[in-house]
Rosetta silent file (secondary structure, phi, psi, omega in degrees, C-alpha in Angstrom):
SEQUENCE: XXXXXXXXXXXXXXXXXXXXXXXXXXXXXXXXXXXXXXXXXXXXXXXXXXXXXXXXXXXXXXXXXXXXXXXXXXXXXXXXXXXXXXXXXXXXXXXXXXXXXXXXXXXXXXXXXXXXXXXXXXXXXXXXXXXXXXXXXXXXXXXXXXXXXXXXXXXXXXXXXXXXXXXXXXXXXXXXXXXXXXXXXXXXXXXXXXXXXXXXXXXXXXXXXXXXXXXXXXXXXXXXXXXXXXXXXXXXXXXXXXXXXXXXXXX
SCORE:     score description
SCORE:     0.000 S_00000001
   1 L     0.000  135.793 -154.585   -9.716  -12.973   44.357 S_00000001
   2 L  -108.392  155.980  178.007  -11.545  -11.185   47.348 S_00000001
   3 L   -59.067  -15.021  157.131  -10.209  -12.155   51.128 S_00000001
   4 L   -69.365  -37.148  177.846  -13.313  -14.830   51.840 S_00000001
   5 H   -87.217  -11.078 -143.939  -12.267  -16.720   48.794 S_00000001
   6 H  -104.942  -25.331 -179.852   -8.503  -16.310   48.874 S_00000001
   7 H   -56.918  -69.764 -175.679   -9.676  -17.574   53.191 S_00000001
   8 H   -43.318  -52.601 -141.460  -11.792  -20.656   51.364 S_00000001
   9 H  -115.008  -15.179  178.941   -9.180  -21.964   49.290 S_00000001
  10 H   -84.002  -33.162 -171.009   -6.179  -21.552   51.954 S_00000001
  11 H   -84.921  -20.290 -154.076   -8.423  -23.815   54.633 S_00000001
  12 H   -78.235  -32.236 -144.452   -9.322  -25.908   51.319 S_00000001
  13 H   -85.908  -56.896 -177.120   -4.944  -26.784   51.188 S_00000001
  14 H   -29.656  -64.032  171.452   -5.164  -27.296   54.893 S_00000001
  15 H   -48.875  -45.593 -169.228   -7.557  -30.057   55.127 S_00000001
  16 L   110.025    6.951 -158.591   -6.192  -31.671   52.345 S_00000001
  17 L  -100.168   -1.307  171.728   -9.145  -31.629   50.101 S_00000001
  18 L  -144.944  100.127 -175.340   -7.215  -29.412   48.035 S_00000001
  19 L   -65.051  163.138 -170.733   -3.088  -29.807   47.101 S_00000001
  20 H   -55.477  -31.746 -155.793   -0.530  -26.932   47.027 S_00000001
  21 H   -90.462  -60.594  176.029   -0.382  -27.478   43.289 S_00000001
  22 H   -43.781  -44.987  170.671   -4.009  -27.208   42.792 S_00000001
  23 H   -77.758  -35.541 -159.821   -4.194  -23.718   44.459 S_00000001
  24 H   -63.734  -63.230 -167.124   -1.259  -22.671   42.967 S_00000001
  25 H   -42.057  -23.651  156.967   -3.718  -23.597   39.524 S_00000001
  26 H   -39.205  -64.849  167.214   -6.364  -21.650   40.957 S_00000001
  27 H   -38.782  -51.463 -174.372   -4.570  -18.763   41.543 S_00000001
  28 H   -53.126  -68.673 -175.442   -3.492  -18.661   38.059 S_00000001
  29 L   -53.532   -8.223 -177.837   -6.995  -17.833   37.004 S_00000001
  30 L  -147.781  159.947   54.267   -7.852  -15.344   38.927 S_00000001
  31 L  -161.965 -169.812 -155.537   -8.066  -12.296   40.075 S_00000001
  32 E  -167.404  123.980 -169.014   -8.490   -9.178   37.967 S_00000001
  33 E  -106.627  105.227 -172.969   -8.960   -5.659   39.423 S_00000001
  34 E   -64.352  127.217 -162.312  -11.969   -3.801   37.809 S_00000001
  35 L  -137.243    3.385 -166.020  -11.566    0.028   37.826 S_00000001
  36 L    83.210  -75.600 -170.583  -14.414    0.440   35.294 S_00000001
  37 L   -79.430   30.518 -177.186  -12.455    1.603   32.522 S_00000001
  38 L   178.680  136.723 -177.756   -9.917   -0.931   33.076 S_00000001
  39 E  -102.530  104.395  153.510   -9.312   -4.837   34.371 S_00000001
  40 E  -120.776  179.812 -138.819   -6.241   -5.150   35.415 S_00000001
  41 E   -96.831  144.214  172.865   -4.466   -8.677   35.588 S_00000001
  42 L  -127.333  -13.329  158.955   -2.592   -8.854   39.120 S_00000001
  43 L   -83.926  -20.501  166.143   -1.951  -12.313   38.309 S_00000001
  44 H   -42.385  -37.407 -171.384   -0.293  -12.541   35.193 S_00000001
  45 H   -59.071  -48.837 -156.193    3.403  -12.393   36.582 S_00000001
  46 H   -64.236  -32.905 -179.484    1.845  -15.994   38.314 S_00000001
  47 H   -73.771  -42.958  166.358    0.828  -16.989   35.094 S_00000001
  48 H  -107.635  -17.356  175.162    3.180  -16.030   32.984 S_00000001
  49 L    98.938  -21.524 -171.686    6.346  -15.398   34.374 S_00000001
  50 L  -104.622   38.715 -173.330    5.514  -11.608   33.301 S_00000001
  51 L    -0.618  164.141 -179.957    3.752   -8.768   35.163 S_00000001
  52 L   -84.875  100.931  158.768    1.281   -6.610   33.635 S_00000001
  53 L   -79.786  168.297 -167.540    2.918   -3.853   32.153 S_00000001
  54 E  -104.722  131.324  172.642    0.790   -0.367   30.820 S_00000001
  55 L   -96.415  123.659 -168.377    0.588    0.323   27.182 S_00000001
  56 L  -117.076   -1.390  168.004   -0.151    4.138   27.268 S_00000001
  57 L   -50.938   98.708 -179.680   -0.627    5.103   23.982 S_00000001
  58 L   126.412  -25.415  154.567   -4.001    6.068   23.472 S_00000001
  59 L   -13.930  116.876 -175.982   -4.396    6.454   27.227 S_00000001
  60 L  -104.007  125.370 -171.164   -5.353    9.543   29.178 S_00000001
  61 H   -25.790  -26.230 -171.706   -2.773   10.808   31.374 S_00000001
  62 H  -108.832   -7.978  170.826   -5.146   10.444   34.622 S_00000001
  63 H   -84.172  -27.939  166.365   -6.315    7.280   33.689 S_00000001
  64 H   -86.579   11.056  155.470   -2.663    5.754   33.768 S_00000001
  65 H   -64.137  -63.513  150.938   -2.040    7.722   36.929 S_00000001
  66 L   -46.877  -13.223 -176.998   -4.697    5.558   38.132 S_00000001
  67 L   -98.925  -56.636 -168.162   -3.779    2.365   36.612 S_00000001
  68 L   -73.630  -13.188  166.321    0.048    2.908   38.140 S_00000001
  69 L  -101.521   -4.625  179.196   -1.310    3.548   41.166 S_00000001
  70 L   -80.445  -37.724 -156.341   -3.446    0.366   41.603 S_00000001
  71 L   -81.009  -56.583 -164.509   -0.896   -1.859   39.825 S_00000001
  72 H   -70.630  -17.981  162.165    1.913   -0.391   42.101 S_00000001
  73 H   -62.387   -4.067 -179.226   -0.115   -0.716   45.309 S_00000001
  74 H  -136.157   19.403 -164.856    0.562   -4.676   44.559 S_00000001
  75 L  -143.839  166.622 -159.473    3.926   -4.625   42.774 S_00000001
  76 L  -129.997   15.192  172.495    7.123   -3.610   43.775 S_00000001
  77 L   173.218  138.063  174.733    8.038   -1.772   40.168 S_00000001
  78 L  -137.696  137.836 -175.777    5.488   -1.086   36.940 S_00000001
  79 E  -104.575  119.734  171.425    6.824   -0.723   33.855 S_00000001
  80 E   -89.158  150.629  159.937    4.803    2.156   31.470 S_00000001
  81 L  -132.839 -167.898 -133.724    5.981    1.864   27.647 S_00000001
  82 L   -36.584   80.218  162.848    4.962    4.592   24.774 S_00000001
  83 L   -93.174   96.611  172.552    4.482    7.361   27.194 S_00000001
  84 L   -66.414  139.425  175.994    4.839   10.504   25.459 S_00000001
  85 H   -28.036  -77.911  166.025    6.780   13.667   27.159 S_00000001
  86 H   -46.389   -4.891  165.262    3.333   15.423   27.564 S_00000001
  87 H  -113.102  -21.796  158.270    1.560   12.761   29.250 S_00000001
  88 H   -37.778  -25.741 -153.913    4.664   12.028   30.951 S_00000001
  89 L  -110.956  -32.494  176.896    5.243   15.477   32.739 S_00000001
  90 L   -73.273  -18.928 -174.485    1.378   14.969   34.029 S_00000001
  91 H  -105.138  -19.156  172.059    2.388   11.942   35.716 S_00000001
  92 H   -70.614   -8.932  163.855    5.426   12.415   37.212 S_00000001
  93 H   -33.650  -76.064  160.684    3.224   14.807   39.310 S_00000001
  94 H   -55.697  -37.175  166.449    2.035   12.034   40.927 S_00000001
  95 H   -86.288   10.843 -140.897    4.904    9.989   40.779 S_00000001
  96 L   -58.018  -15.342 -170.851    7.997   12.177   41.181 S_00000001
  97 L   -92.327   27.913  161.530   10.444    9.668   42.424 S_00000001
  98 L   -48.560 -172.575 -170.480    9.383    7.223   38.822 S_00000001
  99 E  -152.198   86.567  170.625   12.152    7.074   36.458 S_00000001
 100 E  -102.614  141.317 -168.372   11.360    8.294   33.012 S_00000001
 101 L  -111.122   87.697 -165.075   13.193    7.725   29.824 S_00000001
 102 L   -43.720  -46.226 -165.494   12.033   10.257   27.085 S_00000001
 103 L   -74.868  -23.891  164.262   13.950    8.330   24.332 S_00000001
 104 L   -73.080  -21.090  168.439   12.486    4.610   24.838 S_00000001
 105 L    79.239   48.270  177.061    8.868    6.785   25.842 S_00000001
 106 L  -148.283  170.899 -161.089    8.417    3.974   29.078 S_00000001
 107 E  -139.403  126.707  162.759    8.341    4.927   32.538 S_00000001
 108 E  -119.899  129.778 -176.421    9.341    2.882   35.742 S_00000001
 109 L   -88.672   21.255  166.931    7.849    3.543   39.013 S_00000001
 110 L  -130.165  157.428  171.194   10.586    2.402   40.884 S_00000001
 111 L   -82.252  158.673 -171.565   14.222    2.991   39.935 S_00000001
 112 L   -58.084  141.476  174.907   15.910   -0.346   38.054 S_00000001
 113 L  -110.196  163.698  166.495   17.414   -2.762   40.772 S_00000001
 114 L   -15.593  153.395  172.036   19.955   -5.435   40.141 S_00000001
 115 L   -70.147  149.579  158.124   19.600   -8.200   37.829 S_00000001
 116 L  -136.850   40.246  178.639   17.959  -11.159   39.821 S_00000001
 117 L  -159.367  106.454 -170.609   18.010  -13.582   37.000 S_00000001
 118 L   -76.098  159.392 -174.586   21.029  -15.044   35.460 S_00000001
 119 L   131.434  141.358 -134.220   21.455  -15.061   31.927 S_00000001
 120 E  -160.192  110.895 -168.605   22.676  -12.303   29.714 S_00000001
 121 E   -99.945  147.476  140.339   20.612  -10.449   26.510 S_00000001
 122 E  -129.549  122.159 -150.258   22.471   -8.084   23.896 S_00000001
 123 E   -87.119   98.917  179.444   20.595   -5.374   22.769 S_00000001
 124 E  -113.318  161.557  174.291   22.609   -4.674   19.308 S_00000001
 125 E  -129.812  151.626 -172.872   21.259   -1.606   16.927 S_00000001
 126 L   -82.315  -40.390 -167.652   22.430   -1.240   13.128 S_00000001
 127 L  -138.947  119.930  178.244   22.328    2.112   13.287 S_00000001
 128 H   -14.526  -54.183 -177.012   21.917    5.569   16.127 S_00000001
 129 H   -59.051  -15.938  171.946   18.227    6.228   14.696 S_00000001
 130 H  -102.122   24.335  179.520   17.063    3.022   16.085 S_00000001
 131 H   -80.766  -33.704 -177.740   18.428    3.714   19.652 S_00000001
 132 H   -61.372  -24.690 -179.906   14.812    4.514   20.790 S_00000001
 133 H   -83.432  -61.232 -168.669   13.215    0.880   19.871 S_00000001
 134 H   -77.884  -18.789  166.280   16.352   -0.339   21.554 S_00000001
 135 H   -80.908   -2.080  167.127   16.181    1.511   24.533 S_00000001
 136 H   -74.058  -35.828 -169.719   12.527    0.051   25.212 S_00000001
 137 H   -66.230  -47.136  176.940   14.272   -3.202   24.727 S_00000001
 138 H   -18.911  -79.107 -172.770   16.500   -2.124   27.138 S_00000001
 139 H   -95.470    9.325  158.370   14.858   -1.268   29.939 S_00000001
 140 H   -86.592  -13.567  158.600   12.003   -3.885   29.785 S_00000001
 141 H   -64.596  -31.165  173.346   14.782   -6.253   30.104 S_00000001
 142 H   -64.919  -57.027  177.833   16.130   -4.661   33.371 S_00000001
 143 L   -93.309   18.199  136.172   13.086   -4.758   34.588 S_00000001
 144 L   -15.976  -72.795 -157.541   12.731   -7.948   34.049 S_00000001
 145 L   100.289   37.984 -164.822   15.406   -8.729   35.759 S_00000001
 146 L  -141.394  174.971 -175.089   18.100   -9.680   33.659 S_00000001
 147 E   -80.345  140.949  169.248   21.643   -8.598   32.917 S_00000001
 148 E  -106.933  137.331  127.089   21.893   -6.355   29.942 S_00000001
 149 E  -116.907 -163.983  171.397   24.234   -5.549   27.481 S_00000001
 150 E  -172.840  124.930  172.159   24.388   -3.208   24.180 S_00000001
 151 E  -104.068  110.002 -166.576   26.336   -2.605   21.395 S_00000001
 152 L   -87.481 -165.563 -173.411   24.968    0.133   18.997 S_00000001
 153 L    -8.716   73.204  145.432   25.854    1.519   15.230 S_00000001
 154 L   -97.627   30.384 -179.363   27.266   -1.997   14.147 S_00000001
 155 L   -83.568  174.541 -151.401   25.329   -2.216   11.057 S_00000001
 156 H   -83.986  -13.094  153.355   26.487   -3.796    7.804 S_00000001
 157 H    -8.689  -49.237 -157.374   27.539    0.272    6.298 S_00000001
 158 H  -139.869   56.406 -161.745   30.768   -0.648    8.449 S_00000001
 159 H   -72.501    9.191  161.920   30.317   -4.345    9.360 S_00000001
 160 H   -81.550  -20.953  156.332   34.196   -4.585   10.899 S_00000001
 161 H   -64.710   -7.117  177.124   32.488   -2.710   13.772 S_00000001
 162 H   -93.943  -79.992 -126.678   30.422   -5.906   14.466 S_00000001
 163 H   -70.694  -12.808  178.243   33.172   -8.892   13.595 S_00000001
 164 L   -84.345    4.214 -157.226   35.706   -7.438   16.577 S_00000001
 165 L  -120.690   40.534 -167.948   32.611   -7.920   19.154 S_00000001
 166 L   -83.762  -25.482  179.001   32.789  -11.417   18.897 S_00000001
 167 H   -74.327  -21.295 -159.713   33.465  -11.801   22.846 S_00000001
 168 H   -92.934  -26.916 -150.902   30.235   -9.378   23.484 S_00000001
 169 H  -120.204  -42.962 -159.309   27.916  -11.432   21.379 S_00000001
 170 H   -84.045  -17.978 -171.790   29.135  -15.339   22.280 S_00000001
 171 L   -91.649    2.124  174.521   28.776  -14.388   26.368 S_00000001
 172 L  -110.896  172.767 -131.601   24.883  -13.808   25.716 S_00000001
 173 L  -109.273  -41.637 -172.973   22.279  -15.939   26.283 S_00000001
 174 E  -174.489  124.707 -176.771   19.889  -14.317   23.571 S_00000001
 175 E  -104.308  159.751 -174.824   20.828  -11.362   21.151 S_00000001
 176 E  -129.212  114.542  175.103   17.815   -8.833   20.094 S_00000001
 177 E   -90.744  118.692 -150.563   18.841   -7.173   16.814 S_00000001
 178 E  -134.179  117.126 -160.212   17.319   -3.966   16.237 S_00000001
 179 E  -166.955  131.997 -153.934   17.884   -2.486   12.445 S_00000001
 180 L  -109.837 -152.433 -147.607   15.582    0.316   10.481 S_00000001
 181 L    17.961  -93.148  164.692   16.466    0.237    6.136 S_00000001
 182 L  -102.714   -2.613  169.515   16.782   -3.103    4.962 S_00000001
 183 L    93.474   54.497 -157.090   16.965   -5.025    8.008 S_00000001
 184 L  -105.341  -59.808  176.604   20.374   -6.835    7.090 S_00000001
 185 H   -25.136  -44.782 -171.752   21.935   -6.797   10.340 S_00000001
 186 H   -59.248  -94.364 -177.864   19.681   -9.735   11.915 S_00000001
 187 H    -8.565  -75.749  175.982   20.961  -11.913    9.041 S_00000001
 188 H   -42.676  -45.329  176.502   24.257  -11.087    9.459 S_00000001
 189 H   -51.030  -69.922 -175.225   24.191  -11.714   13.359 S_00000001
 190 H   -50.047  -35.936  157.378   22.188  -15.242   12.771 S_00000001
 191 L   -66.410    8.137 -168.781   25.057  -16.362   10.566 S_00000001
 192 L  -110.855  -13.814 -165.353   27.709  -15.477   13.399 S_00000001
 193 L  -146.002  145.238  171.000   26.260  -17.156   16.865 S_00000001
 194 L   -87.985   -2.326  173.555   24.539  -20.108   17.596 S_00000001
 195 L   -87.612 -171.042 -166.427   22.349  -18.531   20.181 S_00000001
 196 E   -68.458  171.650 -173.870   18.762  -17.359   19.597 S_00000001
 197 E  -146.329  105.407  169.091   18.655  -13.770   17.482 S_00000001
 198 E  -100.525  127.247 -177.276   15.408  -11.921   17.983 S_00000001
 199 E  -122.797  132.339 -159.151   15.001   -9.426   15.408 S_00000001
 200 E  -130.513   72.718  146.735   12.956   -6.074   15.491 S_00000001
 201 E   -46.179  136.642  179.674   12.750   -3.873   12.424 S_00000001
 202 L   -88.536  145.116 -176.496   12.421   -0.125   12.746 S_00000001
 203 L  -103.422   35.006  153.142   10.075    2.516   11.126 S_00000001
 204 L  -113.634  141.976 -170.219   13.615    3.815    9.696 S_00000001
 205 L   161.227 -171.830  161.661   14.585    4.740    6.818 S_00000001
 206 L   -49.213 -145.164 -166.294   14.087    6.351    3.010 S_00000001
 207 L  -107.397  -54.803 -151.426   10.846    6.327    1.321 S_00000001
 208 L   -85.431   16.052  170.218   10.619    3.163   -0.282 S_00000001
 209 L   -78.316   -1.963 -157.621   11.442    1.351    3.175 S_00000001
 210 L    53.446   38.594 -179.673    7.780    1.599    4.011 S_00000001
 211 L    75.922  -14.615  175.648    7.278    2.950    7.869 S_00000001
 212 L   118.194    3.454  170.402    9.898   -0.495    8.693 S_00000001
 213 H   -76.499  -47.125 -161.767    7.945   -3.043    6.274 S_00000001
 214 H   -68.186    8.799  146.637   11.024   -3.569    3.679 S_00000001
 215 H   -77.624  -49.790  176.962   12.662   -4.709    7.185 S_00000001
 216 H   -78.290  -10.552  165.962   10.580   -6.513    8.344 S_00000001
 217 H  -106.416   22.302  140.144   10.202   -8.690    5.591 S_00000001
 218 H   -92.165    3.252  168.525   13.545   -8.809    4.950 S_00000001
 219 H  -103.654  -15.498 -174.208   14.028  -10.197    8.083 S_00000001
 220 L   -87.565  -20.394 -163.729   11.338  -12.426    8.097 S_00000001
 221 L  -104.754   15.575 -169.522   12.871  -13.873    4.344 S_00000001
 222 L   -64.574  131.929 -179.554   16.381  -13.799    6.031 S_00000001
 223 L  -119.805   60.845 -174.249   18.404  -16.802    5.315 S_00000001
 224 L   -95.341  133.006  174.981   20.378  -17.295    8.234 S_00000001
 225 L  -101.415  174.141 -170.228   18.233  -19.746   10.357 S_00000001
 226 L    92.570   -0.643 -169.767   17.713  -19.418   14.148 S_00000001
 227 E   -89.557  139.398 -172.845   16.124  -15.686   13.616 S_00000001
 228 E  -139.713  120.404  171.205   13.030  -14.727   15.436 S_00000001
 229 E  -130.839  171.445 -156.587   11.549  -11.573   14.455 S_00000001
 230 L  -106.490 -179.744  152.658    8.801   -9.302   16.675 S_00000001
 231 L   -60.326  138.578  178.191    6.776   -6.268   15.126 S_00000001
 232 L   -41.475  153.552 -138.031    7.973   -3.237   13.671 S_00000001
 233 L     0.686   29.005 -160.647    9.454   -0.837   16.521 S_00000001
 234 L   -69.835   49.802 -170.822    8.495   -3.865   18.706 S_00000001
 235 H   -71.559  -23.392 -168.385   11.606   -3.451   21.352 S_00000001
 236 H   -87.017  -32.568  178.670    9.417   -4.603   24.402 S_00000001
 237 H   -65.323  -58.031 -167.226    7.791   -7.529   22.475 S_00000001
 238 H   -64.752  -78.715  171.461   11.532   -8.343   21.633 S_00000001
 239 H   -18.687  -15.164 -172.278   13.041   -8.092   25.580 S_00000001
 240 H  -115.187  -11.025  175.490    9.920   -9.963   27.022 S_00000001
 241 H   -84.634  -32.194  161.799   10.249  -12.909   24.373 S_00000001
 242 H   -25.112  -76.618 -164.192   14.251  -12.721   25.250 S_00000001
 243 H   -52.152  -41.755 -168.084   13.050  -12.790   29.270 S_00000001
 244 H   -60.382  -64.972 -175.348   10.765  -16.072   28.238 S_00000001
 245 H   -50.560  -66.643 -175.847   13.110  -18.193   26.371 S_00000001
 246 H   -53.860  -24.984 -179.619   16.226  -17.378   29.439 S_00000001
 247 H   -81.008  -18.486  178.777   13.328  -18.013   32.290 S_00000001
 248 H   -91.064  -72.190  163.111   12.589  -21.266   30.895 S_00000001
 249 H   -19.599  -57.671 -175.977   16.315  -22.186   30.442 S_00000001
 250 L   -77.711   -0.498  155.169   17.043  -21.204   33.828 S_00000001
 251 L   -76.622    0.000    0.000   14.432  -23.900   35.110 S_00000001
């Protein structure tokens, strides 16, 4: 929306010929910043409850230099996710005071501030090799805005490291279960808590786990009910449906 229409529709509330509510709807729909090779949504957060974050895989390091610098001229933190080291080290050029986290691969261009939304996710992992999918969950929950916690290598190998963390898991809000071989853990969780259990399968494992399919569809055939599961290494998918469900709650 350009400053004669954003002018138009502010005189439109005034008069009355247009309600608060009505603009707000307005709003929703627009605007979109065209860069050629790239629209981006400056309105989504309005829309959705969600800012636009940058998916950089496939990306070229000067084009998300450019996208982070448009996005951040209207935002007060942008969250990058699978940003590799080497496109990373090009950007931070530009960016040096950003805050990058090689093993989640995401990038923030501000450092994380306080939670400003109560309501409390835990980020659990089965196993160490899936700490990278969980640290994307991680910090797209922070920047979010929400309180985090995380409990790691609880998987069922040693499942009396889970059953003592019963105080850790009943104070959250929404747990995101993060588990590479067969994907057990989710199951196991969803039979222990009544709140929701978002579950993310992992690209870890043996041979015959497939790249994280024998998880995910052992999580998907899991029969604990209450289980929600994202896409394979999908930690950001899980943390922004986590942010959805608690933003809706808290209303």
């Amino acid at each position: 929306m350009n400053e004669e229409m954003l002018k138009t529709l502010l005189q439109s509330v005034k008069l009355g010929s247009c309600s608060p509510d009505e603009a707000l709807q307005e709003l929703k729909d627009l605007s979109f910043e065209n860069l050629g090779f790239a629209r981006l949504d400056h309105h989504r957060a309005l829309r959705t409850g969600q800012a636009e974050v940058i998916f950089c895989q496939g990306k070229q390091p000067e084009h998300i230099i450019t996208i982070l610098t448009h996005l951040g001229a209207k935002s007060q933190n942008v969250l990058a996710t699978r940003l590799e080291p080497a496109s990373a080290e090009k950007v931070l050029l530009h960016f040096p005071n950003a805050h990058y986290d090689s093993l989640a691969r995401c990038l923030l261009l501000n450092p994380l501030a306080e939670p400003t939304i109560s309501g409390r996710i835990l980020i659990m992992t089965a196993g160490t090799a899936d700490l990278p999918v969980a640290q994307e969950a991680y910090l797209t929950a922070r920047y979010m805005g929400h309180e985090v916690d995380t409990l790691f290598d609880v998987g069922v190998a040693g499942i009396h490291r889970l059953l003592v963390q019963r105080e850790l898991m009943d104070r959250a809000e929404v747990l995101i279960v993060v588990a590479g071989m067969e994907g057990a853990l989710a199951s196991v969780v969803g039979g222990l808590v009544e709140q929701p259990v978002i579950a993310v399968p992992t690209s870890v494992g043996y041979g015959a786990h497939f790249q994280g399919l024998a998880a995910l569809l052992s999580m998907l055939n899991s029969c604990a009910s209450g289980i929600g599961v994202v896409n394979i290494d999908n930690g950001f998918g899980a943390a922004s449906l986590a942010s959805a469900i608690i933003r809706r709650i808290s209303k």
